[in-house]
C-alpha positions as CSV (number, residue, x, y, z in Angstrom):
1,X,-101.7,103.0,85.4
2,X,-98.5,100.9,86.6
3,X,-96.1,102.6,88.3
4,X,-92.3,101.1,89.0
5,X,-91.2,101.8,92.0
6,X,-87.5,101.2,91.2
7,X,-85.9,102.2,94.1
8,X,-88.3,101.5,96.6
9,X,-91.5,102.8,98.7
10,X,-93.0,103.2,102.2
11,X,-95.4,100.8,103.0
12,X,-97.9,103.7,103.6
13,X,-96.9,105.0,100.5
14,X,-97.4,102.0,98.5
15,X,-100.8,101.9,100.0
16,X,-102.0,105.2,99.1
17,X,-101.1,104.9,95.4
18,X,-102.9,101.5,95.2
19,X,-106.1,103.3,97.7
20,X,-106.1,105.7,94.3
21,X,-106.3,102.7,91.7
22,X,-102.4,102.4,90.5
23,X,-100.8,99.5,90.0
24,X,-97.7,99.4,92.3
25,X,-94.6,97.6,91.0
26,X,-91.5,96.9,93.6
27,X,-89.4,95.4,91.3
28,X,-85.7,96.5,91.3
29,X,-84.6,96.5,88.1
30,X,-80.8,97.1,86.9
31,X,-80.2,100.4,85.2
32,X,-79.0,98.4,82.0
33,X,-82.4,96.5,81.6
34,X,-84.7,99.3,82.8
35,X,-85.4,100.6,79.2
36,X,-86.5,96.9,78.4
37,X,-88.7,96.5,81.7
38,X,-90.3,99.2,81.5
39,X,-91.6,98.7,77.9
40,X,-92.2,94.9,78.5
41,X,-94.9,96.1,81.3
42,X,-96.1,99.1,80.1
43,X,-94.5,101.1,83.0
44,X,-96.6,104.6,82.8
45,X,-95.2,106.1,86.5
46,X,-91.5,105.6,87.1
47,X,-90.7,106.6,90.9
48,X,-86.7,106.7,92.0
49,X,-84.4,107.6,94.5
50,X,-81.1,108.3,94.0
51,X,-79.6,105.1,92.8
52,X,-81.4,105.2,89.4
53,X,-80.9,107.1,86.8
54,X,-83.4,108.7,84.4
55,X,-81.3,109.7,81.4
56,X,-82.1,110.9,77.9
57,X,-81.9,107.2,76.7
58,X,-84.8,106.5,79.2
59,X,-86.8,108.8,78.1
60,X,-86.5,108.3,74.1
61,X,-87.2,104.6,74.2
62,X,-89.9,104.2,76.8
63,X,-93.1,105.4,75.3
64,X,-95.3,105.0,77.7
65,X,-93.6,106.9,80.3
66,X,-95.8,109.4,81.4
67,X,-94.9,111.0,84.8
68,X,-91.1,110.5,86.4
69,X,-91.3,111.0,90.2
70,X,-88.5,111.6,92.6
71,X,-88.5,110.6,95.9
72,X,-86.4,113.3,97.8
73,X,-85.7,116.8,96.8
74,X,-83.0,117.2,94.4
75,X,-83.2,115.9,90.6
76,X,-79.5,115.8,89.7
77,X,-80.3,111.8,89.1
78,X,-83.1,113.0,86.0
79,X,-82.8,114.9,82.9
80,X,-85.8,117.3,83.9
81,X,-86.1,119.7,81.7
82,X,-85.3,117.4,78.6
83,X,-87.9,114.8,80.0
84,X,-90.5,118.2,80.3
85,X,-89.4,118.9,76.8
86,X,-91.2,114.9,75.6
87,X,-94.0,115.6,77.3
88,X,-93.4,113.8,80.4
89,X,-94.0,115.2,83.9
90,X,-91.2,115.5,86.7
91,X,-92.2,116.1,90.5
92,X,-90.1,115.6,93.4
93,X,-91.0,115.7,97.2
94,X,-89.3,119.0,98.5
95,X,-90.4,119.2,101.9
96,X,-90.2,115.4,103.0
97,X,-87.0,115.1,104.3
98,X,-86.2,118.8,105.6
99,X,-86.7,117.7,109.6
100,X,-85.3,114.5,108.7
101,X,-82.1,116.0,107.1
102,X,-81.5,118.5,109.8
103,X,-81.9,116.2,112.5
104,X,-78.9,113.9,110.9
105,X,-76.7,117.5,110.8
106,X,-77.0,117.8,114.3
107,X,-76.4,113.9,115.2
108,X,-73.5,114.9,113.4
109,X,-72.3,118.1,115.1
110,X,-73.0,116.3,118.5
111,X,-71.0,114.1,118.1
112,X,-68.3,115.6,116.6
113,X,-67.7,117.7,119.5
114,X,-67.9,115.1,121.8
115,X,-65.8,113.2,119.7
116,X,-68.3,110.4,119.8
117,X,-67.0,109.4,116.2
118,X,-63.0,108.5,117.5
119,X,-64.2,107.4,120.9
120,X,-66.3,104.9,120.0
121,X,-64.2,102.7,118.0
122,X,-60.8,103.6,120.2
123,X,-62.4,103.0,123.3
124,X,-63.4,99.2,122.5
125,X,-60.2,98.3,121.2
126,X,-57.9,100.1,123.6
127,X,-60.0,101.1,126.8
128,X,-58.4,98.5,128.7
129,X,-54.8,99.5,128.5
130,X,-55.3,103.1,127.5
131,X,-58.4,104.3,129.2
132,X,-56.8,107.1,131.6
133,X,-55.0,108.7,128.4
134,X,-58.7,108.2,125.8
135,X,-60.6,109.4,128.8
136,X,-58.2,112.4,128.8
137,X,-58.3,113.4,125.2
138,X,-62.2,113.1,124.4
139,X,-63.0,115.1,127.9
140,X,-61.8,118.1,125.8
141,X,-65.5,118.4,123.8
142,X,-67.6,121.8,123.5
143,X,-71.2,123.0,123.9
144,X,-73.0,124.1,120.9
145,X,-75.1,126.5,122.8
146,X,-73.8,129.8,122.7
147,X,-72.0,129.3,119.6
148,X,-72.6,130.7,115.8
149,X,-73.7,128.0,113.3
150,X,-73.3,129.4,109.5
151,X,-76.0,128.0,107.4
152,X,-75.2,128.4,103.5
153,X,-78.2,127.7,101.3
154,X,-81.4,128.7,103.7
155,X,-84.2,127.1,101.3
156,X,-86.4,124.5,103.4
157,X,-84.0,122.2,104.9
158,X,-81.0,125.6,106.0
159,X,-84.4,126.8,107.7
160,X,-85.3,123.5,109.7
161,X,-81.3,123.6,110.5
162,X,-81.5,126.8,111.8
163,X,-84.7,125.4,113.7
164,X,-82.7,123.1,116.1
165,X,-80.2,125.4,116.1
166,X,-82.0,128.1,117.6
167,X,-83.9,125.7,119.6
168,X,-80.2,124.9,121.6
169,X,-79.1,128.4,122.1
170,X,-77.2,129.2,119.6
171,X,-76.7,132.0,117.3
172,X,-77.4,131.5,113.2
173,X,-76.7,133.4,110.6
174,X,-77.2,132.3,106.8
175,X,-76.0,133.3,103.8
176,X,-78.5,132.7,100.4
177,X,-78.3,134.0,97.0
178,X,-82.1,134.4,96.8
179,X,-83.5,134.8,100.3
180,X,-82.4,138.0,102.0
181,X,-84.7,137.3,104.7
182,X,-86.8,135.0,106.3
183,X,-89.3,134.3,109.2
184,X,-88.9,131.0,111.1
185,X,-91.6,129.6,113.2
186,X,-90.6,127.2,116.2
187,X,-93.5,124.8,116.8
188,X,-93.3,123.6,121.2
189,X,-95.6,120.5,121.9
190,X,-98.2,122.4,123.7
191,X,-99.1,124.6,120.7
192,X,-97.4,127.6,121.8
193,X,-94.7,128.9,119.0
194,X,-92.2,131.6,119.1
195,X,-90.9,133.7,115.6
196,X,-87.9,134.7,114.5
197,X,-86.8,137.0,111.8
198,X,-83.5,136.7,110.6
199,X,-81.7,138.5,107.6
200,X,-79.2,137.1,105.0
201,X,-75.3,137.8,106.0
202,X,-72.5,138.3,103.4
203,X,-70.9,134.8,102.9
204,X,-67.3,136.6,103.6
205,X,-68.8,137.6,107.3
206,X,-70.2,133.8,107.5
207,X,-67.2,132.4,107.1
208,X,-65.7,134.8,109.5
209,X,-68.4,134.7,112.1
210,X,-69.1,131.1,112.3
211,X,-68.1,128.1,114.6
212,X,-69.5,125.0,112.1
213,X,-70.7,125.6,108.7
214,X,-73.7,123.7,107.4
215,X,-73.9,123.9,103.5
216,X,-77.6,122.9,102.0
217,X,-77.0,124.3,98.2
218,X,-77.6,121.9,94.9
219,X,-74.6,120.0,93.9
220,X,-72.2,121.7,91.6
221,X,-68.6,121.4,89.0
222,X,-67.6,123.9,91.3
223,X,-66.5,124.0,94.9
224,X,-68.0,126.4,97.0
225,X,-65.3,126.4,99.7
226,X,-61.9,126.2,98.7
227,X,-58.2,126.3,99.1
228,X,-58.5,130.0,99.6
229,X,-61.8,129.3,102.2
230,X,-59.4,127.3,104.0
231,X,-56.6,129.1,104.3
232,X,-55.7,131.9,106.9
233,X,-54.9,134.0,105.0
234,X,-58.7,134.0,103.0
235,X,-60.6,134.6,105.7
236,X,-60.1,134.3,109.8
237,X,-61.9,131.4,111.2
238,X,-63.1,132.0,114.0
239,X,-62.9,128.4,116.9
């Protein structure tokens, strides 16, 4: 069975498919001339990212697609159900990048309120002639401990957010449509773990409660924080 690996593969990952007898394929081939590749070699497996796109014309002209795999966890990039609906299997990997992507929310929160993001680029270019006044306005950053991180959308990765967050001291609360509740696990080193229960808030008393937001929802046409969201006078945000 040949599999394209269109947007790429781990090493290790490449080598597990080929321990199980598929043929790997790491060719990266343009969206316009991926109907044509894939017939030409008899493509069976077609893995992606999120660059390509697996579309209904895809799936009508390539015939020996068999199984469409998506690296990551959401499948806005494929026409799943219509691709389930030929025949053709769809999987994803759900839980890969959960620690991964909550990691990267908190390189982010870290150094937003340290200001890492303005002082790193001001500080090179004007350090020397400005250095008392730059030193002055990114001394002014916060601690996350002790403060309330909102988590909207608490499926695998909101819970691995709400990990860290925990793990720093500071207070979460989560608003989901379908879990109410949930028990979190925290994993130390030395095998010793600690476990929380936490329960759903309102999403009106998230947006008032919390000091940074972290949304991890599918994407949608419609915004889930808005002009109103924003404004004082919908809801009182607390700093």
């Amino acid at each position: 069975m040949k599999i394209l690996a269109n947007d790429g593969i781990s090493e290790s990952g490449k080598n597990k498919l080929e321990e199980y007898g598929f043929d790997v394929d790491l060719t990266k081939v343009s969206q316009e001339q991926l109907v044509d590749y894939i017939n030409n070699n008899s493509v069976s497996g077609l893995l992606v990212r999120s660059a390509t796109q697996v579309r209904k014309d895809i799936i009508d002209n390539c015939k020996s697609l068999k199984i469409i795999g998506r690296g990551g966890v959401g499948m806005d990039n494929i026409d799943v159900e219509y691709a389930k609906s030929k025949g053709i299997d769809v999987i994803n990997t759900p839980a890969a990048s959960s620690k991964s992507v909550a990691e990267l929310v908190f390189s982010h929160l870290f150094g937003c309120v340290r200001f890492l993001h303005e002082s790193n680029r001001s500080m090179p270019l004007d350090g020397d002639s400005k250095f008392k006044d730059l030193k002055k306005a990114y001394a002014k950053g916060s601690e996350l401990s002790g403060k309330t991180i909102g988590i909207i959308g608490f499926g695998r990765i909101g819970q691995e957010v709400a990990k860290i967050g925990i793990g720093i001291g500071m207070n979460v609360i989560f608003y989901d449509k379908f879990n109410k509740e949930a028990n979190l696990k925290l994993d130390f080193f030395d095998g010793q773990n600690i476990s929380f229960k936490l329960s759903s808030s309102s999403f009106e008393n998230l947006l008032k409660d919390s000091d940074f937001i972290s949304v991890h929802i599918p994407a949608s046409d419609k915004y889930l924080l808005d002009s109103n969201e924003f404004s004082n006078e919908g809801w009182s945000w607390s700093s």
